[in-house]
C-alpha positions in Angstrom: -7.8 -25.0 -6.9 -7.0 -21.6 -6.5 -6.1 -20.0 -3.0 -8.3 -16.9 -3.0 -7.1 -15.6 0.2 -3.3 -15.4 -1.7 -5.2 -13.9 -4.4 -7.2 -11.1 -2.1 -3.5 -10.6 -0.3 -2.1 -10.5 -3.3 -4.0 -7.5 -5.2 -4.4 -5.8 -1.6 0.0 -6.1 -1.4 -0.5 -4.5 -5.4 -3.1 -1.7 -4.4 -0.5 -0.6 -1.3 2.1 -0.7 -3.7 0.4 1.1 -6.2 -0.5 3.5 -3.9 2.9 4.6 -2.8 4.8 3.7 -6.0 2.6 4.4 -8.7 4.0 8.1 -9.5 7.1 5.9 -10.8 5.8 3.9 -13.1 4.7 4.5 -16.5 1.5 6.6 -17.8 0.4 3.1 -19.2 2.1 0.6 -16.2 -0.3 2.8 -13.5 -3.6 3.4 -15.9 -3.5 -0.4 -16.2 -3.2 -1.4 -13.0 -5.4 0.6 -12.0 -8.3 -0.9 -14.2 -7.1 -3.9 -13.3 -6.6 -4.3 -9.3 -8.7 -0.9 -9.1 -11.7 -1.2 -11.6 -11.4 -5.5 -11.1 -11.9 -5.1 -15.5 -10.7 -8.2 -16.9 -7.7 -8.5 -19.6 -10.0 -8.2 -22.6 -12.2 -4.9 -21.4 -8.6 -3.3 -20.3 -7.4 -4.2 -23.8 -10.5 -2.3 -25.5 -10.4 0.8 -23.6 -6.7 1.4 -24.1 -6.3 -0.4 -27.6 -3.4 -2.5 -26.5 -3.8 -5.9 -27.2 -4.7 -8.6 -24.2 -1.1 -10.3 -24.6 0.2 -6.3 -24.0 -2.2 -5.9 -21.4 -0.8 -9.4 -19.7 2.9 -8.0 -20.5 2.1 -4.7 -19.3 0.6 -6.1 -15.4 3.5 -8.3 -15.2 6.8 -5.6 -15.6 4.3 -3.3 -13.2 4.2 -5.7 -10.3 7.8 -6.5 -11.2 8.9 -2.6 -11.1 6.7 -2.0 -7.4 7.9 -4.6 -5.7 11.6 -3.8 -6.7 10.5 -0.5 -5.3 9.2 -1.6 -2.3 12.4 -4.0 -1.9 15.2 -1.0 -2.7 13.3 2.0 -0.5 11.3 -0.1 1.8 9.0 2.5 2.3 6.0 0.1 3.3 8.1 -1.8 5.9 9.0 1.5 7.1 5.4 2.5 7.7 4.3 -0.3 8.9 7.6 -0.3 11.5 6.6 3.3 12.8 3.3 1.9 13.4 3.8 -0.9 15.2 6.1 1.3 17.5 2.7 4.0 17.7 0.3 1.1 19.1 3.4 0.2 21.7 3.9 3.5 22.5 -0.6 4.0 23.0 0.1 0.2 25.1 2.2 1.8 27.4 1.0 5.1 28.1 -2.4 3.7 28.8 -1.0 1.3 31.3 1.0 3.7 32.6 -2.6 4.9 33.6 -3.3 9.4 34.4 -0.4 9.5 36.7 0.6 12.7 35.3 -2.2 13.8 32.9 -0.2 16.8 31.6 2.3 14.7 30.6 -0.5 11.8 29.4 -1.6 14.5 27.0 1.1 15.9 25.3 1.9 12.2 24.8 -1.2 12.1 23.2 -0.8 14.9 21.0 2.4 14.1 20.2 1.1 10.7 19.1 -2.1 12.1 17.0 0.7 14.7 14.9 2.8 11.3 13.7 0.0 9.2 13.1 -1.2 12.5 10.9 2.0 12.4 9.2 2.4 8.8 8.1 
């Protein structure tokens, strides 16, 4: 039996991936991910739009995923992200408890917080 909520994890993992890493990979390694995680086209439709076989098609996923997540494990870009995140919703925690104290202060917290978020 086959775990879909791996499976959904998985291609959602893939798409974040793609999305950050995809300018690195191949012409050919991003189109067909892309059809494949993007478009949800199986093996045999990828194969007939790009005329690559379905074995090339299978190869082709397979050194993709491979190159991303060595990305994602050498830059850590991702876990970075997600890190600076975390930090944002701890820092939006605080200042709310902190409660309007010193509202000046309270909003160029504030604005301070809405620039990073715009920025990551």
């Amino acid at each position: 039996m086959v775990d879909r909520g791996l499976s959904v994890r998985k291609n959602l993992g893939v798409n974040i991936l793609l999305d950050v890493y995809g300018a690195l990979l191949t012409d050919r390694q991003r189109v067909t991910l892309e059809l494949y995680y993007g478009e949800d086209l199986s093996l045999g439709e990828i194969s007939q739009a790009t005329g690559i076989t379905r074995q090339g098609v299978m190869n082709c996923i397979h050194k993709a995923e491979k190159k991303l997540f060595e990305l994602e494990t050498k830059l850590g870009l991702i876990r970075k992200f997600r890190e600076i995140s975390e930090h944002i919703d701890v820092l939006e925690g605080l200042i709310f408890q902190a409660g309007m104290t010193n509202k000046v202060a309270l909003c160029r917290i504030d604005e301070l917080l809405v620039e990073i978020k715009g920025k990551i």
